[in-house]
N, C-alpha and C positions, 0 to 999 in steps of 0.2 A: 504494500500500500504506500502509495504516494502522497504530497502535498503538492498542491498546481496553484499559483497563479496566475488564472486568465483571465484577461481584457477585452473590454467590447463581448461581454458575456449573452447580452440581449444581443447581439448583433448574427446573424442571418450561422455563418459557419461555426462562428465560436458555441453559439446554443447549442449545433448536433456537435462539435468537440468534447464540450460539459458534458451532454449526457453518454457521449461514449466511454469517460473518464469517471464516472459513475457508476455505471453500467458495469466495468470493470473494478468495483471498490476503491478507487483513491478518492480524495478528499479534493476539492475544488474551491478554491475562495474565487469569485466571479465579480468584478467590478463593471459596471458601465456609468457613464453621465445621461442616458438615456435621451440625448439629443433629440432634436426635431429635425433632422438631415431630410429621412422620409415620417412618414405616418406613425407616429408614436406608437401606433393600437398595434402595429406590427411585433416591435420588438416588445410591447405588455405582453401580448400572446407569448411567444417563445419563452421570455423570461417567468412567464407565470407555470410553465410545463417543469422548470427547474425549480421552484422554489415546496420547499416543504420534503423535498429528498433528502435523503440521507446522506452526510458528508457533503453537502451542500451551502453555504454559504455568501451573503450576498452584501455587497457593500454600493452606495449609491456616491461614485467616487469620479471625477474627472482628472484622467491622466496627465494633462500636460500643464495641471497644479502643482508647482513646487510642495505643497502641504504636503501630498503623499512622503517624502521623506523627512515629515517632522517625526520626532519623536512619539507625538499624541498617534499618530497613523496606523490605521487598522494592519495598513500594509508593511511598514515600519516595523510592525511588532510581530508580524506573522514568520513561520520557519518553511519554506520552501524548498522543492529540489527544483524546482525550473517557472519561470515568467514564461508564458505564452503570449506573446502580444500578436491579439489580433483584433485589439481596438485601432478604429481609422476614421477619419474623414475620406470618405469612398465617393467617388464619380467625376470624372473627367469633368463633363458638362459645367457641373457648378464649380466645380475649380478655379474657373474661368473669371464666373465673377465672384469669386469671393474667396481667392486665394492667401490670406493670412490663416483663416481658419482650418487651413488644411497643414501650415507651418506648425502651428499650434501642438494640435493632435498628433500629425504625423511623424514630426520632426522632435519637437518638444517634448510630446508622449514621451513619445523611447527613450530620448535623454532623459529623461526622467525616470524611466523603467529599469535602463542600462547601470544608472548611479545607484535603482536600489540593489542591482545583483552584485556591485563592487562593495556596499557597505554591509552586505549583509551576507558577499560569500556564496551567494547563488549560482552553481553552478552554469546554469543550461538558460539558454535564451532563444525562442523561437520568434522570431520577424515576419508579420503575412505582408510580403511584396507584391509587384504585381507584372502583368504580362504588358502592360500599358508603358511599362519601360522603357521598351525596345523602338517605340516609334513605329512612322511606316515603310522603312525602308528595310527593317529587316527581313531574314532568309526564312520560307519556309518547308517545314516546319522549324520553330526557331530554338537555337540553342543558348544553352544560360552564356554560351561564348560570342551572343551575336552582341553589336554594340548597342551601349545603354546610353550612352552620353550624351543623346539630343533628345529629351522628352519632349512630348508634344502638348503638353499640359501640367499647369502647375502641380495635380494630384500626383504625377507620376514623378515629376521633379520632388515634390517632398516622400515620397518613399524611394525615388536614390539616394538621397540626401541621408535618408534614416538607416538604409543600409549599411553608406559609407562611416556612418557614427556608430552602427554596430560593430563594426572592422577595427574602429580604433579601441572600444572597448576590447573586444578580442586580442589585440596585440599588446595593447598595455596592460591586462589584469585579467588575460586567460581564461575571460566567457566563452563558453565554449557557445557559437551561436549556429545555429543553422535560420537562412533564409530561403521562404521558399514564396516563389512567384505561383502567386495563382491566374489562371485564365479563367476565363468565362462559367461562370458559377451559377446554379441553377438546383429547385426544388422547391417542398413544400416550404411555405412558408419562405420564400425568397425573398430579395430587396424588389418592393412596388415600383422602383424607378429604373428595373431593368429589364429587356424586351421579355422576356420569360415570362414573369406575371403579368406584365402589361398584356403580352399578346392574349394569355390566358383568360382574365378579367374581358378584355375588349369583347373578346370574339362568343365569349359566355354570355355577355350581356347586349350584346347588340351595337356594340358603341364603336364609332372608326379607328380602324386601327392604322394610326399614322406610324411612317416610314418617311424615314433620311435619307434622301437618295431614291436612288432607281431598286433598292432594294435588290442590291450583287453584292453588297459588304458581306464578305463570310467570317464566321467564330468558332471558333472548334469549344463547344460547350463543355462542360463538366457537373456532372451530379456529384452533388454536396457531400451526401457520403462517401464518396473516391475521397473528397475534397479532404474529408476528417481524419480518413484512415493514411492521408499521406504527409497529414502532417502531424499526425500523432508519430508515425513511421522516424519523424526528423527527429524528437526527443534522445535519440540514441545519441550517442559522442561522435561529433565529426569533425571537432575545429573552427573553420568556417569556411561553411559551406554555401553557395547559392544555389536550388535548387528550382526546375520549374514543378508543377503541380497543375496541370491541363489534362485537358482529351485526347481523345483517339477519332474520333468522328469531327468533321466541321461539315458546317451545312454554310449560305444563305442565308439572308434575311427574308426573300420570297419561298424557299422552299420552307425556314421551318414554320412560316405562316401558315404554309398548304398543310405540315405536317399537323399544326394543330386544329386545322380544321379538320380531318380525318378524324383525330380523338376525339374531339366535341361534337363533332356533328352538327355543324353550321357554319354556313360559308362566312368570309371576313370581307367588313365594308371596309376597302383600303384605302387609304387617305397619303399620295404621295408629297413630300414637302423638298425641299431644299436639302441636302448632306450639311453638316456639323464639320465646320474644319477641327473638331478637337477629335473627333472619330476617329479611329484607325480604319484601315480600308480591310485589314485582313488579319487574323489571328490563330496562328495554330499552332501546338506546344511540342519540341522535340523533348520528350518522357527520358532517353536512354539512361541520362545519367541518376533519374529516381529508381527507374528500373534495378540501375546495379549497386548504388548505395543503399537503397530504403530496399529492395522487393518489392518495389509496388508497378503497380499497372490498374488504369482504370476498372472497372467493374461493370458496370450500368450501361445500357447503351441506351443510346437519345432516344430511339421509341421507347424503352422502357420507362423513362427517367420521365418523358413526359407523357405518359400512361398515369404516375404515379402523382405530378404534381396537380392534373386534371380531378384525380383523383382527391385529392387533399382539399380541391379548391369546390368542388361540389358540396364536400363533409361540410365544410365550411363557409358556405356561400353566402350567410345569412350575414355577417361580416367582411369578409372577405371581399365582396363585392363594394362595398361602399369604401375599400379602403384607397384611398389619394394617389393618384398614380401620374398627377404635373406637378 
């Protein structure tokens, strides 16, 4: 049995992290600042499925408050084997306009996370980066060796940013950190402001489902539980490591429309607009090196994945449907 803790608890991956880490018997102290990023009711859900478990723990704590390392600090006082951060300020788009708040969290967060692992001797520190790194130039499928250096978006500039400060803590006082870049993430209960539930929600309720572009952008999607079980995978000792954490499939934005109209059973009113210069054009993840460090490899494949999230969104529709997705 372990001690964990995780950040951005309420948040979309980290909730199925917590309950796989429960699931398993460790102990979990879970902070979020429960932001208004998207739909509040979202991450009340998720967080509410945690609370009242056993070895569970919640604290209503925003990370890139110096407070967390006072003395008085819930977190301060706690004995951990490893920080999981995978509290963020998430989404290109709003980056745009309102990129301090992404320093903050992002950037801030961790140095703030990183100082508690040095005062407190905390071995292990996991980093959720992101595949938005890489830009649009890079190679597909793209390797953690493709270049990172010209982000396209403030969001992605502050998680290299937080990277490179997890690096220096590694070198100077031997966190051991693994980083792993997630792509395209998807499931029950996913973030309302990414095409996944949108398309879902739209095409359930009748409502147009707009598209950036011509609808060619492709993403090589990933289901949440790949998502959990590959970064639970990184907690082992590696140094520092970047790894990615993506799919095996990429579709379209026009096919996986069609795809989810198959599941639902009702055609989608498309509504095309203008493309998003903070967009990328194309996303697909080169796995080898999770493959031969971690053992891992996807699971789920995208009809299945979105079988299940259709699935989730019906049980729940009574909700679900009203929840903010501009």
């Amino acid at each position: 049995m372990a001690n964990y803790l995780l950040t951005g608890v309420a948040g979309f991956i980290a909730a199925r992290v917590a309950e796989m880490l429960l699931d398993d018997g460790h102990r979990v102290v879970g902070v979020d600042n429960l932001n208004d990023a998207y739909d509040v009711r979202m991450k009340e859900y998720r967080l509410e499925r945690l609370r009242g478990r056993q070895g569970f723990v919640f604290h209503r704590v925003d990370i890139a408050d110096r407070q967390i390392l006072a003395t008085h600090s819930p977190l301060r006082n706690g004995q951990f084997d490893a920080v999981i951060n995978l509290a963020a300020r998430a989404g290109v788009r709003q980056s745009v306009e309102n990129p301090w708040v992404y320093v903050d969290t992002n950037l801030t967060g961790t140095l703030n996370l990183l100082e508690l692992c040095r005062q407190k001797d905390i071995p292990k520190f996991i980093l959720a980066s992101t595949s938005s790194i890489y830009g649009n130039d890079a190679p597909l499928p793209t390797p953690e060796t493709a270049d990172s250096s010209h982000p396209l978006q403030p969001y992605a500039a502050s998680k290299k940013a937080a990277e490179a400060m997890a690096h220096s803590y590694h070198y100077l006082y031997g966190v051991d950190v693994s980083v792993v870049r997630y792509f395209t993430v998807y499931g029950p209960a996913g973030r309302p402001d990414m095409s996944m539930f949108r398309f879902c929600q739209w095409i359930s309720e009748g409502l147009p489902v707009k598209v950036h572009g011509d609808g060619q952008a492709s993403r090589g999607f990933t289901y949440v539980d790949d998502i959990a079980c590959g970064t639970l995978a990184a907690l082992k000792p590696l140094g520092y490591e970047i790894i990615n954490l993506g799919g095996h499939e990429t579709i379209t934005v026009n096919e996986l429309i069609r795809l989810f109209e198959e599941v639902i059973g009702k055609q989608a009113r498309r509504q095309y607009g203008p493309p998003i210069a903070a967009d990328m054009l194309a996303s697909w993840a080169d796995v080898s090196k999770a493959r031969r460090l971690l053992d891992w490899q996807p699971q789920v494949s995208l009809s299945e994945g979105i079988r299940r999230l259709v699935s989730w969104y019906n049980a729940e529709r009574r909700w679900a449907s009203q929840i903010k997705t501009d």
